[in-house]
C-alpha positions as a Markdown table, in Angstrom:
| # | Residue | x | y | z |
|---|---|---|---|---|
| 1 | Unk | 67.9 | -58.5 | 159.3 |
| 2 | Unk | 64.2 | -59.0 | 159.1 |
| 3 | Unk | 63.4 | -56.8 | 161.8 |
| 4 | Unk | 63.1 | -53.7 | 159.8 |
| 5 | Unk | 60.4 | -51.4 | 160.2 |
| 6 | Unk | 57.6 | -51.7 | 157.6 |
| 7 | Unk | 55.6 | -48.0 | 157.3 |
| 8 | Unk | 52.5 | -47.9 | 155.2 |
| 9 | Unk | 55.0 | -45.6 | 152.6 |
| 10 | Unk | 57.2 | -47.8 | 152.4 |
| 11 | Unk | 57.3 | -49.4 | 149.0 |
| 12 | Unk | 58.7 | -53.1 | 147.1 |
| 13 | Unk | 61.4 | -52.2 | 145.1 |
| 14 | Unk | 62.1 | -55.0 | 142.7 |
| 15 | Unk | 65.5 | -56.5 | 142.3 |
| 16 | Unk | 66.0 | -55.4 | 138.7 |
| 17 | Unk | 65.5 | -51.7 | 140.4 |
| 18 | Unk | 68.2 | -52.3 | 142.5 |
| 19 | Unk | 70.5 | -53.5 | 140.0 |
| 20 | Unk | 69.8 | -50.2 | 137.9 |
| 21 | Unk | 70.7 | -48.0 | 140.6 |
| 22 | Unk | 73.8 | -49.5 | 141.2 |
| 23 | Unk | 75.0 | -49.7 | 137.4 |
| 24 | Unk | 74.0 | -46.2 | 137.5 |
| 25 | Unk | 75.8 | -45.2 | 140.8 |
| 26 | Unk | 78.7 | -47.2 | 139.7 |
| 27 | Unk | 78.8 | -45.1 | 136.3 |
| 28 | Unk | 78.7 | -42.2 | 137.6 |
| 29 | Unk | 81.7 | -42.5 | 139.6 |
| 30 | Unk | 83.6 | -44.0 | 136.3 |
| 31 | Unk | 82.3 | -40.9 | 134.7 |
| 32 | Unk | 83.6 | -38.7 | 137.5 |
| 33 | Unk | 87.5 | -40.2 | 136.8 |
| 34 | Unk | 87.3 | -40.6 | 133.2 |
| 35 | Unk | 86.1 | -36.7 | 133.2 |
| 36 | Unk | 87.8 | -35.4 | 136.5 |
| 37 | Unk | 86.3 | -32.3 | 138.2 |
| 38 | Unk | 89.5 | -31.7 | 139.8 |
| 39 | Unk | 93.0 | -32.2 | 139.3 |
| 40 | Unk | 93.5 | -33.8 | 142.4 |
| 41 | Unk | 91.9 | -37.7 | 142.2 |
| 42 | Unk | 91.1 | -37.7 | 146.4 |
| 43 | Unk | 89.1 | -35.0 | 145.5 |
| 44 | Unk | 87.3 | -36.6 | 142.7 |
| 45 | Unk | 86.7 | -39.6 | 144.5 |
| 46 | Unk | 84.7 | -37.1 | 147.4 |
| 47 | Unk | 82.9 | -36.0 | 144.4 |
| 48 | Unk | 82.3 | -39.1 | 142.6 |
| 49 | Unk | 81.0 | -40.4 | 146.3 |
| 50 | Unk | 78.6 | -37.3 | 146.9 |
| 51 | Unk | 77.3 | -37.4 | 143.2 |
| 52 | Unk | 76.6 | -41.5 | 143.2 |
| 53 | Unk | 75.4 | -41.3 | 146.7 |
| 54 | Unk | 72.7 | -38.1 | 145.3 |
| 55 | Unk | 71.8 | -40.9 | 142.4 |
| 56 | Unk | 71.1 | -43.0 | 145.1 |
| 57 | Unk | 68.4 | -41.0 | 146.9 |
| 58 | Unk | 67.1 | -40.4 | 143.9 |
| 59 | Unk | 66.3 | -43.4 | 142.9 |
| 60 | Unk | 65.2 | -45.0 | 146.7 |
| 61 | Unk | 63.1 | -41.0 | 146.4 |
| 62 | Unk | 60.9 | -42.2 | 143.5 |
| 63 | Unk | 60.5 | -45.7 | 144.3 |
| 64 | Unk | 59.7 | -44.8 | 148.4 |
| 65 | Unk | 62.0 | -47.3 | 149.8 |
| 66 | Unk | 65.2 | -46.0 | 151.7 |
| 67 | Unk | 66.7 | -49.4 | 152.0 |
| 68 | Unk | 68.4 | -48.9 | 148.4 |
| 69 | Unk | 70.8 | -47.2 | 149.9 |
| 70 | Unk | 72.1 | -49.7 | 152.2 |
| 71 | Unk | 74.3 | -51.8 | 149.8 |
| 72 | Unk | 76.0 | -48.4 | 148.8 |
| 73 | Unk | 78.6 | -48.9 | 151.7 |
| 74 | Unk | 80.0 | -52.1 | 149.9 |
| 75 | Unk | 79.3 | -50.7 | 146.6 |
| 76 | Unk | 80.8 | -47.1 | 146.3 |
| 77 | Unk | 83.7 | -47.7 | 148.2 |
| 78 | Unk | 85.2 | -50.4 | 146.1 |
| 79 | Unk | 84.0 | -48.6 | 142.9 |
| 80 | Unk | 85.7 | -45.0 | 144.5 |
| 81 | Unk | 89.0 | -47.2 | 145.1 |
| 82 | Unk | 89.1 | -48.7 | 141.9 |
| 83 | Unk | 89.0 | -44.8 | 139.8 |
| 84 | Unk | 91.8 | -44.1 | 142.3 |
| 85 | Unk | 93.7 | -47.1 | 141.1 |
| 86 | Unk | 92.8 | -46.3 | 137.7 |
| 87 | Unk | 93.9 | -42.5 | 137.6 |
| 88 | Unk | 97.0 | -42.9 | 139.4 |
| 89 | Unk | 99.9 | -41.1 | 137.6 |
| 90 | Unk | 101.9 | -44.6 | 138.6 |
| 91 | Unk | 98.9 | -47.0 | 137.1 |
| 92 | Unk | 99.3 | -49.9 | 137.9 |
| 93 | Unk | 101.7 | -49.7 | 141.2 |
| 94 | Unk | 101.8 | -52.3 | 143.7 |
| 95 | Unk | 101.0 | -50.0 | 146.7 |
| 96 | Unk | 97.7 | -49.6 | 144.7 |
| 97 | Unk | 97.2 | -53.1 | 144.2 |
C-alpha cells in the first residue's frame, strides 16, 4: 500500500493495460470450460488457473511490471468458480449457487 519497492526496471503500466490482461485472463479460463481439456471440470479449472495465470506473466513480462499480477487472486478465483458453476452436470444447483 504505497510502500512498494520502486527498481529502475520497473515500468508504468497504464490502466487500460491492466484491463486487457484481465479480459484476456478471464477468456481464457471461459475458453478452457467451453473447450474442456479434461473430462473432469476440477481439473479444468487447475488448468484454466495455470494457463490464465501464464497469460498473466506474460503480459506483466513485456510491460516490466510484476504488480499485474496482484489482482489475479480476486480475479481468477471467481472467474475459475464461475466455469465450475457453469459446467456442472446439475447447472444451475443451489449448492453451486
Amino acid at each position: 500500500m504505497g510502500r512498494e519497492e520502486k527498481m529502475a526496471s520497473t515500468q508504468f503500466v497504464p490502466a487500460s493495460v491492466c484491463r486487457a490482461t484481465y479480459g484476456v485472463a478471464v477468456g481464457w479460463v471461459a475458453f478452457i470450460f467451453l473447450v474442456p481439456h479434461h473430462e473432469d471440470p476440477y481439473f479444468n479449472g487447475m488448468i484454466a488457473h495455470l494457463e490464465a495465470t501464464v497469460v498473466i506473466w506474460l503480459f506483466s513480462f513485456s510491460y516490466g511490471n510484476t504488480s499485474l499480477y496482484d489482482p489475479a487472486w480476486c480475479v481468477l478465483p471467481i472467474a475459475v468458480a464461475a466455469g465450475w458453476m457453469c459446467t456442472a452436470p446439475t447447472y444451475p444447483s443451489l449448492r453451486s449457487l
